[in-house]
N, C-alpha and C positions, 0 to 999 in steps of 0.2 A: 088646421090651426092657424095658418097665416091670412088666413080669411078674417078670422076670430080676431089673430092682434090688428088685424088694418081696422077694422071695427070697432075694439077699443080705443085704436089710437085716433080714430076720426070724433067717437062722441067727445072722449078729453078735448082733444084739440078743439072743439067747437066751442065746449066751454072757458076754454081759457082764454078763446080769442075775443068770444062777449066779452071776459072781464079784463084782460087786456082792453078792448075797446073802449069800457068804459075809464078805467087807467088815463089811459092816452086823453081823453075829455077834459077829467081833472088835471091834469098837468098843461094841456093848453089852454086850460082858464087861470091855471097861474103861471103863464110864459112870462107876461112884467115883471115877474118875482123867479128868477131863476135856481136859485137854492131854494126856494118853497115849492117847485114844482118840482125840484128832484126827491126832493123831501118826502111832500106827497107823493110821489111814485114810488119812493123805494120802502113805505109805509105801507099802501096799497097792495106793492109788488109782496111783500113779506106778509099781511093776511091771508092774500091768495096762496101763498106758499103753505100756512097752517090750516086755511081749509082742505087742500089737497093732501096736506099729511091726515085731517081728522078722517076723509074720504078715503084713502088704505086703509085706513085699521075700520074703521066702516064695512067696507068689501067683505069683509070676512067672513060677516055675519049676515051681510043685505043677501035676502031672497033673491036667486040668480034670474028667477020667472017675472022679476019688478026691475030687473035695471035695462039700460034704455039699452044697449046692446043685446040684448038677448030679444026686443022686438025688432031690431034692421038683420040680425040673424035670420036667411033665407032659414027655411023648413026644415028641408034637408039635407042645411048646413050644421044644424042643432048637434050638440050631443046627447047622447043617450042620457038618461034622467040620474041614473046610479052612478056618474058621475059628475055631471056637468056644473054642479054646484062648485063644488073641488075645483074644479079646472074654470071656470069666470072668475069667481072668486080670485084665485092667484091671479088669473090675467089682468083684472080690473086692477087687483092692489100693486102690481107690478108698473103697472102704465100710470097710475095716480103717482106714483114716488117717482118714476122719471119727470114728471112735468114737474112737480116739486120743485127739483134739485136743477132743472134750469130756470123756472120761478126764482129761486132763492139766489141764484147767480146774478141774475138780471137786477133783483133786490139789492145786491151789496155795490153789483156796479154803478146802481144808482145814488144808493148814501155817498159811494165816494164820491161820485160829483158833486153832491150837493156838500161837501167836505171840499172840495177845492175850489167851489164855488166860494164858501165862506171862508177858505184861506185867503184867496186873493180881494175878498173885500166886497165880495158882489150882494 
């Protein structure tokens, strides 16, 4: 099983680090505009938030033999077929809602800058 969540945690995190990456791109093409790139980030930051949530409730139902974890799964790391569905499933929708909820953090901390950004007149 800890094989299993290093696995889930590695595909997420790859993904989120692309969209993070590309995050980070837009926000340093608007660095002249420093509340429009908080802006833009914490707008960005908060899609990637509601993909990740559409992506849980997704898990549910996604084919556990099509998600990209179940092929860096050695062999005879697999589980058995009569449940493995069950048990990706939760795993995947457990690790999509963690990334979420520090997505969404990362989201608010960003509006607030760009809120005190526009406080002080920038």
């Amino acid at each position: 099983m800890d094989e299993m969540s290093r696995i889930a945690y590695e595909t997420v995190l790859r993904a989120c680090g692309f969209a993070s990456l590309a995050i980070f791109c837009v926000m340093i093409g608007l660095s002249f505009l420093p509340r429009s790139a908080f802006q833009a980030g914490g707008f960005l930051s908060m899609t990637m938030t509601l993909v990740l949530i559409f992506k849980a409730r997704e898990a549910r139902t996604k084919d556990h033999r099509r998600t990209e974890m179940w092929l860096y799964l050695p062999k005879e790391s697999r589980p058995p077929q009569a449940f493995a569905q069950q048990m990706i499933s939760s795993l995947m929708r457990e690790t999509y809602l963690s990334f979420a909820r520090w997505t969404a953090i990362i989201s608010i901390v960003m509006w607030t800058i760009a809120l005190i950004f526009s406080a002080i007149g920038l």
